[in-house]
C-alpha positions as CSV (number, residue, x, y, z in Angstrom):
1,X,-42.9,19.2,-61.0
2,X,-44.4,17.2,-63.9
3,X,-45.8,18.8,-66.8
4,X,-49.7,18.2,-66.2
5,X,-49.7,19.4,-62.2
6,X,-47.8,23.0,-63.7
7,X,-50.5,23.4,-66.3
8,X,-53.0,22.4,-63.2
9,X,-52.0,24.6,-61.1
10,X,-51.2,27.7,-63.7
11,X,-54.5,27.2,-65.4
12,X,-57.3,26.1,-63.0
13,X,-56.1,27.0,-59.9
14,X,-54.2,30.8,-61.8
15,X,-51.0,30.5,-59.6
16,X,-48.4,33.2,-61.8
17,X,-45.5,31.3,-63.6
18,X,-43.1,32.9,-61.8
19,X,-44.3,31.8,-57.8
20,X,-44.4,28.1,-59.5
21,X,-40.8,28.4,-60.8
22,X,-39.3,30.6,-57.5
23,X,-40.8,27.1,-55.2
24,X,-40.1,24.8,-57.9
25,X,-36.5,26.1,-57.9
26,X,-36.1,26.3,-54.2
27,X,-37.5,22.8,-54.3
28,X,-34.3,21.5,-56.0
29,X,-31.9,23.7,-54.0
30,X,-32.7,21.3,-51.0
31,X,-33.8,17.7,-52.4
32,X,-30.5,17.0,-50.9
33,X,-32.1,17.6,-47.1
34,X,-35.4,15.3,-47.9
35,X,-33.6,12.1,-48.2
36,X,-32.2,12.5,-44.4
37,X,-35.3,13.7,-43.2
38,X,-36.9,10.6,-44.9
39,X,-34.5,8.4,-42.7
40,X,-35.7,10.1,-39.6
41,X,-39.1,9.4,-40.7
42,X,-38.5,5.1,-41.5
43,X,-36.8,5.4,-38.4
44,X,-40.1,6.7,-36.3
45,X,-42.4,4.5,-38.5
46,X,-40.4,1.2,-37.4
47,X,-40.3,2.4,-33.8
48,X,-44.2,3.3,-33.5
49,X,-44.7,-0.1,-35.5
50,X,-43.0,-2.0,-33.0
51,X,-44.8,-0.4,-29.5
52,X,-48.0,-1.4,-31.3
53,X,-47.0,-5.4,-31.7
54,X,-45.2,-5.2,-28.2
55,X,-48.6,-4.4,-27.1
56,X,-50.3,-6.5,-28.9
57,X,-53.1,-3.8,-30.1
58,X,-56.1,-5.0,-31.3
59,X,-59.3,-3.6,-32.7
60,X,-60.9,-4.8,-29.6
61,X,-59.3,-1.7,-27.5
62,X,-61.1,0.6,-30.1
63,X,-64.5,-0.3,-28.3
64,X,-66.2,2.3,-26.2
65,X,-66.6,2.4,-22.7
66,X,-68.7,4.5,-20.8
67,X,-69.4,6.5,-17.2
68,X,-66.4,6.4,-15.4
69,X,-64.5,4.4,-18.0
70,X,-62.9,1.7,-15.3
71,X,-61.4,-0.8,-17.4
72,X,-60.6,0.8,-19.9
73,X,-58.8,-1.7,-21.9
74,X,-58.1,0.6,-25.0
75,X,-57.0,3.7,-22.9
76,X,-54.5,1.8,-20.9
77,X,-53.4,0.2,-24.1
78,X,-52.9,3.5,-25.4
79,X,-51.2,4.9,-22.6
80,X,-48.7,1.9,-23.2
81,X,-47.9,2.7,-26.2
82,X,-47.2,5.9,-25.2
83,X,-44.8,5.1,-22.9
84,X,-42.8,2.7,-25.1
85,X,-42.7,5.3,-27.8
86,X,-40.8,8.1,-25.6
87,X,-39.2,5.3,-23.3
88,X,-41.1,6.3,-20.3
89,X,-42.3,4.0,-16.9
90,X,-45.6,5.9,-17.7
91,X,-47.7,7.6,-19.6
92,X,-50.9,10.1,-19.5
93,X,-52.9,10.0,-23.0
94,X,-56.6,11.8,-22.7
95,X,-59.4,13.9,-24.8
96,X,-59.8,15.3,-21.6
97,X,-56.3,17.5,-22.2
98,X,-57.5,20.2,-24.4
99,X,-54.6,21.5,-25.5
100,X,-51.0,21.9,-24.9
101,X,-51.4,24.6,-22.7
102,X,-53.5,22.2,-20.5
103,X,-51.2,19.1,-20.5
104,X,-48.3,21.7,-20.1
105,X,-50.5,23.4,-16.8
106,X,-51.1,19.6,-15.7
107,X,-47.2,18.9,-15.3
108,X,-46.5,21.9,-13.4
109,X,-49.3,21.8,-11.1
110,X,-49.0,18.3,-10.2
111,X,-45.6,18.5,-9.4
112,X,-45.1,21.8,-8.3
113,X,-46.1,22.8,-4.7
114,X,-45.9,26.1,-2.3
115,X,-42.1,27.4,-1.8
116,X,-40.9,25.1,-4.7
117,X,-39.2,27.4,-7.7
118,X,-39.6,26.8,-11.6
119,X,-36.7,27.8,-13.9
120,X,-37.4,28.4,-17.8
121,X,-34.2,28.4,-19.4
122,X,-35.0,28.9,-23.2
123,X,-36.1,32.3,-22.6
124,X,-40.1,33.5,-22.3
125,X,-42.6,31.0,-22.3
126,X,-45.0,30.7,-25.0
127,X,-47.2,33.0,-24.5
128,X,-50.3,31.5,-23.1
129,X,-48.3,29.9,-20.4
130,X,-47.7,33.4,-19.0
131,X,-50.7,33.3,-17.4
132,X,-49.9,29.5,-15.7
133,X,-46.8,30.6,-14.4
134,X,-48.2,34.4,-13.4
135,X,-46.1,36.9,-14.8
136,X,-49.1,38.0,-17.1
137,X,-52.2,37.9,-16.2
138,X,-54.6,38.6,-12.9
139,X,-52.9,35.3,-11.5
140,X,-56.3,33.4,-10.8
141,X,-55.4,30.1,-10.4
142,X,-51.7,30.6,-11.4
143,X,-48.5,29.0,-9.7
144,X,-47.6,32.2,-8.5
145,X,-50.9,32.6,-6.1
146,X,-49.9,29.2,-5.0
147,X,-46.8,30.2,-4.4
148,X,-44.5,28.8,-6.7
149,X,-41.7,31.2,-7.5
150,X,-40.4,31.5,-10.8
151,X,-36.7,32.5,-12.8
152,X,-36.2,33.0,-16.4
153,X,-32.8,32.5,-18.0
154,X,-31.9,33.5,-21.9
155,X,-30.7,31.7,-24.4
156,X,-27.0,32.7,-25.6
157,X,-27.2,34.9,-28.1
158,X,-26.3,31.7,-30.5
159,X,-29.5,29.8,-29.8
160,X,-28.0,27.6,-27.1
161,X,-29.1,27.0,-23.1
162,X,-26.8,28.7,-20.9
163,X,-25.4,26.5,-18.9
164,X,-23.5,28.7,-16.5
165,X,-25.9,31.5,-16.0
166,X,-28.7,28.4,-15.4
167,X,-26.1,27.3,-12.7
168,X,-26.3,30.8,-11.3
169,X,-30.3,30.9,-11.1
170,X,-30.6,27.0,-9.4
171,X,-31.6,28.1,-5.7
172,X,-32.0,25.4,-3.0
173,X,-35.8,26.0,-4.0
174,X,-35.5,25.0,-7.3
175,X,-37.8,22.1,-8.0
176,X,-38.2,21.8,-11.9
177,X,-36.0,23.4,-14.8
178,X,-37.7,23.9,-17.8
179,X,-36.7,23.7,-21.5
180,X,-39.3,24.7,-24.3
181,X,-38.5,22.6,-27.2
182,X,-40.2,24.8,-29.9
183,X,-39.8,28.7,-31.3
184,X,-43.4,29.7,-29.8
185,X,-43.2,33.5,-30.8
186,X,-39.3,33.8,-30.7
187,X,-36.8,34.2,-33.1
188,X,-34.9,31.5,-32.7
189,X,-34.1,27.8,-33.6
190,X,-36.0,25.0,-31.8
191,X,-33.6,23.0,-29.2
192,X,-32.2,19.8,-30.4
193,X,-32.1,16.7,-28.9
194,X,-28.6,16.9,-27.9
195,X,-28.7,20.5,-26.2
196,X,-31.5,18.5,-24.4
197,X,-29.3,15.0,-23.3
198,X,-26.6,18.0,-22.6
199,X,-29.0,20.3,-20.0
200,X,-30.6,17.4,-18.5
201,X,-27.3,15.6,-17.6
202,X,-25.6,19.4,-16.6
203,X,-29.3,19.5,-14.3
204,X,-28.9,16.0,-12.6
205,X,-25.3,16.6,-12.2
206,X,-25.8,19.4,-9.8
207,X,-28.6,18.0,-8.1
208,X,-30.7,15.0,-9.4
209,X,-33.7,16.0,-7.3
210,X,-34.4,18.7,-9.7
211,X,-37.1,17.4,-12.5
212,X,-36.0,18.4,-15.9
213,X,-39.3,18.9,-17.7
214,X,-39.5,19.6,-21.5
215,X,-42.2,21.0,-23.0
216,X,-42.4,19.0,-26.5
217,X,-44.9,20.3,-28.1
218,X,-44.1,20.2,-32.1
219,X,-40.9,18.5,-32.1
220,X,-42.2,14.9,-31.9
221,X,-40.4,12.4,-34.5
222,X,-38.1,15.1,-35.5
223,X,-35.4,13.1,-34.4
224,X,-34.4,9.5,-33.8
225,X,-34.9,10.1,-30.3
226,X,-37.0,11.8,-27.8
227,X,-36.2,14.2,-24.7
228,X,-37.1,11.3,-21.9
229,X,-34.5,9.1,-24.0
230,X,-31.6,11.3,-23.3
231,X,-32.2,12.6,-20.1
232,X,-35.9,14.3,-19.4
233,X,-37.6,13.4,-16.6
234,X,-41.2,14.3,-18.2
235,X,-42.5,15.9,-21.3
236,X,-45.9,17.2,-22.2
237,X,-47.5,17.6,-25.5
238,X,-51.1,18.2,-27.5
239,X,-52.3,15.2,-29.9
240,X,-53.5,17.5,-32.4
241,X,-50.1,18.9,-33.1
242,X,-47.8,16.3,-34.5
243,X,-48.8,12.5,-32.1
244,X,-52.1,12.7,-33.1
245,X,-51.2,12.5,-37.2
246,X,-54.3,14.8,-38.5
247,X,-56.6,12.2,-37.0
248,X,-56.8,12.3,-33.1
249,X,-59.8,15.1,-32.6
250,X,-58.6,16.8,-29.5
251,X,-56.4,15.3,-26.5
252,X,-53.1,15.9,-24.9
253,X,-50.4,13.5,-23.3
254,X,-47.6,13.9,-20.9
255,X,-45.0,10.7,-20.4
256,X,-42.3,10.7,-18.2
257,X,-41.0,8.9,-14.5
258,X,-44.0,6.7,-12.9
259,X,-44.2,8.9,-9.6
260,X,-44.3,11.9,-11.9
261,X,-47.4,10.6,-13.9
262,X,-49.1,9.7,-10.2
263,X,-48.3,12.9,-9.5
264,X,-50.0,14.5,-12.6
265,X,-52.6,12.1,-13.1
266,X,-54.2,13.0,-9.4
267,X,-54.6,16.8,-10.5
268,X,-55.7,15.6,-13.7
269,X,-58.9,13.6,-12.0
270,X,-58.6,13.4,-7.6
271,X,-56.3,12.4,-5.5
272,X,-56.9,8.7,-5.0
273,X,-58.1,8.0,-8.5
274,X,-56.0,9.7,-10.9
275,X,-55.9,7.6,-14.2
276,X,-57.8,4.9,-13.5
277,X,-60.7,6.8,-14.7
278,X,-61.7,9.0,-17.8
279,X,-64.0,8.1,-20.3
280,X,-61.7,8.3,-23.7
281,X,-65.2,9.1,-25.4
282,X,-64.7,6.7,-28.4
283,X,-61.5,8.6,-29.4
284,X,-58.8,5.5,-29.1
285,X,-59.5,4.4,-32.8
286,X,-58.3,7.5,-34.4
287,X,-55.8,8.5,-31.5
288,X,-54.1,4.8,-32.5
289,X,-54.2,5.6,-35.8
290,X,-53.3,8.7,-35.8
291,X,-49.8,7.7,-33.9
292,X,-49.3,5.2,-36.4
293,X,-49.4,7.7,-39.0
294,X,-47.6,10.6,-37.4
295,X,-44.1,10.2,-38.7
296,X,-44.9,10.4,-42.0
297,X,-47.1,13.6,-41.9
298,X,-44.5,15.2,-39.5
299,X,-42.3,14.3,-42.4
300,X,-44.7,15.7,-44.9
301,X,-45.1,19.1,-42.5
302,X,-40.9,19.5,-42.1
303,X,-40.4,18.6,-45.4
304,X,-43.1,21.5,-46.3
305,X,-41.8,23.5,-43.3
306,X,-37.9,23.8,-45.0
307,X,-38.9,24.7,-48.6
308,X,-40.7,27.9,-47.0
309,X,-37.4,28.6,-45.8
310,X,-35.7,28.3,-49.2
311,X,-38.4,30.0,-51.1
312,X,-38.7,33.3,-48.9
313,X,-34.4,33.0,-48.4
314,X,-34.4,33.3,-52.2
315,X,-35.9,36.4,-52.2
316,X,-33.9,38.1,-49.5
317,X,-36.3,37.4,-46.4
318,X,-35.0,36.4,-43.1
319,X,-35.8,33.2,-41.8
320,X,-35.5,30.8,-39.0
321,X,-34.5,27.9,-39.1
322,X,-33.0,28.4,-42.0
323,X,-33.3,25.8,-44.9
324,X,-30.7,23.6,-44.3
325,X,-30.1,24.0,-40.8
326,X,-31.2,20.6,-38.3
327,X,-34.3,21.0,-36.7
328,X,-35.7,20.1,-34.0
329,X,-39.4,21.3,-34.8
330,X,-41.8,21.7,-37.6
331,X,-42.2,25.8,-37.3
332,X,-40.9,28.1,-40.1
333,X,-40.5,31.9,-39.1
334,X,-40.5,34.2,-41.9
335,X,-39.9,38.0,-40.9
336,X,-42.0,39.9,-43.2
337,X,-41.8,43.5,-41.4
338,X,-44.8,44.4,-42.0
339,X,-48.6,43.6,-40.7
340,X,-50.1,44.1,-44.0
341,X,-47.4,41.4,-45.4
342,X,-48.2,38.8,-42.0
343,X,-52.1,39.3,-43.0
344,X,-51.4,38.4,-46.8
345,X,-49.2,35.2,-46.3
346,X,-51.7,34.1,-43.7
347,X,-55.1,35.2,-46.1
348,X,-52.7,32.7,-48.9
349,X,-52.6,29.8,-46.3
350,X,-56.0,30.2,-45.5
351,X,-57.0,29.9,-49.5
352,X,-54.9,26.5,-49.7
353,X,-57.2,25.0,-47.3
354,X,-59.6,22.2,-47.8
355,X,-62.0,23.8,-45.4
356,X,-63.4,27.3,-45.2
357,X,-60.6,28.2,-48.1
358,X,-63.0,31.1,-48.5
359,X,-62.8,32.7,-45.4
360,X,-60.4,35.8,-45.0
361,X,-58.3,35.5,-41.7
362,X,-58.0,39.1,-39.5
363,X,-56.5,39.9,-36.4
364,X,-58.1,39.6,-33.1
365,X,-58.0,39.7,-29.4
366,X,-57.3,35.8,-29.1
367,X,-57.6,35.1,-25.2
368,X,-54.2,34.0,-23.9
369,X,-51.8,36.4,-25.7
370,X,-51.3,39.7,-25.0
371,X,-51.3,40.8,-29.0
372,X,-53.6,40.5,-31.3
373,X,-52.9,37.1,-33.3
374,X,-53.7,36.3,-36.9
375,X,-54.7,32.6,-37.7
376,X,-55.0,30.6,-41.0
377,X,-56.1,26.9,-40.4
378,X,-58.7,25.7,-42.6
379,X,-58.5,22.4,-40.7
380,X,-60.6,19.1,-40.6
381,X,-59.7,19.2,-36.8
382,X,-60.2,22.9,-35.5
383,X,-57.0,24.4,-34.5
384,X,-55.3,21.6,-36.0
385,X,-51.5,22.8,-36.2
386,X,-50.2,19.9,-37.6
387,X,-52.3,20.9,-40.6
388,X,-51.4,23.4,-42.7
389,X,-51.4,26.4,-41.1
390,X,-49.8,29.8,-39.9
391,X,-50.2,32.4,-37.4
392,X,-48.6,35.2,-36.1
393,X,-48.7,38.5,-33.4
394,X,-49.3,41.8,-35.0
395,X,-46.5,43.4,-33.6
396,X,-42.9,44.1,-34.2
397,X,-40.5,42.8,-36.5
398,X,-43.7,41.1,-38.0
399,X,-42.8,37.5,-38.0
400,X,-45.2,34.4,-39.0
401,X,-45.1,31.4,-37.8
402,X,-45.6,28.6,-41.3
403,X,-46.3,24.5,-39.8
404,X,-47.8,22.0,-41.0
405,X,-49.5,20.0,-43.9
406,X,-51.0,16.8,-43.9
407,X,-48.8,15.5,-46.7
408,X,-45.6,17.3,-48.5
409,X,-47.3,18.2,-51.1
410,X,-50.1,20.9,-49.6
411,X,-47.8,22.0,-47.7
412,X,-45.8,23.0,-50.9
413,X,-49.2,24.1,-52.0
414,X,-49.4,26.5,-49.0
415,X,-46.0,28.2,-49.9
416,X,-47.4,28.7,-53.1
417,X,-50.5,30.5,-52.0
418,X,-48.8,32.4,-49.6
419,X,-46.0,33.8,-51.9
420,X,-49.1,34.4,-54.9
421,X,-50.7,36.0,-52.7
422,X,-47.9,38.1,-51.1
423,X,-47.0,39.5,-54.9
424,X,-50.7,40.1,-55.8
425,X,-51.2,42.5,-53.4
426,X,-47.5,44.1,-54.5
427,X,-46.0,43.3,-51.0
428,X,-43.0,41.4,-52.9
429,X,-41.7,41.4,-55.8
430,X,-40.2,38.2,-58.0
């Protein structure tokens, strides 16, 4: 850290000498990591570059349409895009997703029907899928009141799919196999591209009727390849995690097989119309450029994402991943053991923000979880997680969940924040 930005940031913004030199110390202990992770992130830059001149993009399919949005020159364009990115015959790509959650619940249910069985094999769901799948919940709506069965199988106790016990669990019913790419609200490390190319090809081996889905939220351009490269028949993800770059305002997409996206796409809209229509509400612009910028911010949020790990591993703290360890999404546990201490690094977050930095975070009854959950995210985009921000369930061990940053550096500045604010209110000690 140059002289000038330590006398910045000791004197105008009053971070302690000692946080500054703990992160600017666990900054060096990894420089070594960055310059990989840099390759991944030229790697990703190149590749988006080249969908948008195969498809020869234009500021003419930034133009609004309106009504029933036939034609939509700029969404199917998009869509396109899409698809080439994650080396898919198709490709979903709407403000009409909300979330995740949504484009995650739009896979199931349009592939999914009564009798057919779904199989999670990285352990729980996250937790608002719970209620999709209905093992939580009253069920309205769910996949269990229409009948769809559902399995669960654990991860080995080293962090990988279990193969054999998932062999045990496939039933003649089993339609779709499931594999959650990210930690959610587990301890655990985020499932790498090759565990994925080795499930999907152990799936299709025993029977290739079986759809492997993955659910990708936060682990796009972590790698130099994507589940539907190596295996994956579909993958579903929200545009303001790490596709939409910090720009895209809402939206979700799902890519995958071209029957599949029929599929989808008709419980998306109706049967009969299915993506020919939907009115992208003048959102292509900033979902384009958004993509086009994505790899470097994902960059920015990993890089961010590892020197949490170091900091808090340098003062004893378990963490997951930890700092050198591959990853394969840009979420940083930190077990704190304690609610006050998950309040306090969230509150610190929450005080690195460019918006509402003066806000204090508390828990609350958030709906879809069964805890209360904690939130920090003083986002542009509201519930932006590819921003700077961190969350966690008050209960036991007391783990939060650090992601994001719009560039390296505020995400540095969140670890800073968080730790400052962690030893003012004496929960650690430096």
């Amino acid at each position: 850290m140059q002289k000038n930005t330590y006398k910045l940031l000791s004197e105008e913004l009053h971070i302690e000498p000692k946080v500054l030199d703990l992160v600017i110390s666990a900054e060096e202990d990894i420089k070594g990591e960055f310059a990989q992770l840099d390759d991944i992130m030229a790697f990703n830059q190149y590749k988006v570059l080249t969908a948008f001149q195969k498809n020869r993009i234009s500021d003419t399919h930034f133009f609004w349409n309106t009504g029933y949005g036939y034609d939509d020159a700029g969404r199917e364009a998009l869509e396109k895009v899409y698809a080439d990115i994650f080396k898919t015959e198709a490709a979903l790509v709407r403000p009409i997703i909300v979330n995740g959650t949504h484009a995650l619940t739009l896979t199931l249910t349009g592939i999914l029907r009564p009798e057919d069985e779904l199989i999670y094999c990285t352990g729980s769901p996250y937790d608002t899928l719970e209620e999709v799948i209905g093992i939580r919940g009253e069920g309205k709506g769910s996949l269990a009141e229409f009948g769809v069965s559902y399995k669960q199988v654990e991860l080995t106790p080293d962090g990988n799919i279990d193969l054999p016990a998932l062999k045990e669990a496939i039933s003649q019913k089993t339609r779709m196999v499931t594999v959650q790419r990210a930690t959610g609200y587990g301890w655990r490390k985020a499932v790498t591209i090759e565990q994925i190319e080795e499930w999907a090809t152990f799936i299709h081996d025993i029977n290739p009727n079986i759809i492997c889905m993955v659910d990708n939220c936060y682990g796009e351009f972590l790698d130099i390849k994507e589940p539907t490269e190596v295996g994956a028949d579909v993958l579903a993800g929200s545009l303001i995690k790490n596709p939409g770059g910090g720009l895209a305002l809402t939206g979700g997409y799902i890519a995958g097989r071209q029957d599949l996206i029929d599929s989808i796409s008709y419980r998306m809209t109706s049967p009969g119309i299915g993506g020919e229509c939907g009115l992208m509400f003048g959102q292509t612009r900033t979902m384009f450029q958004g993509l086009f910028l994505a790899p470097k911010t994902v960059n920015g949020a990993v890089k961010g994402a590892a020197l949490c790990a170091k900091t808090f591993e340098k003062l004893g703290y378990e963490v997951c991943p930890k700092a050198e360890d591959k990853r394969s999404d840009i979420i940083e546990a930190v077990k704190l053991g304690s609610p006050e201490a998950v309040v306090a690094f969230c509150e610190g977050i929450q005080a690195a923000a460019p918006i509402d930095a003066y806000v204090k975070p508390i828990p609350w009854d958030m709906p879809g979880y069964d805890d209360q959950v904690v939130m920090a995210a003083g986002a542009f985009v509201q519930g932006s997680s590819i921003e700077l921000s961190a969350d966690a369930p008050i209960r036991e061990p007391y783990i939060v969940y650090f992601q994001g940053g719009l560039t390296y550096e505020h995400s540095k500045f969140g670890v800073i924040k968080a730790l400052q604010t962690l030893h003012e209110q004496g929960l650690v000690s430096l």
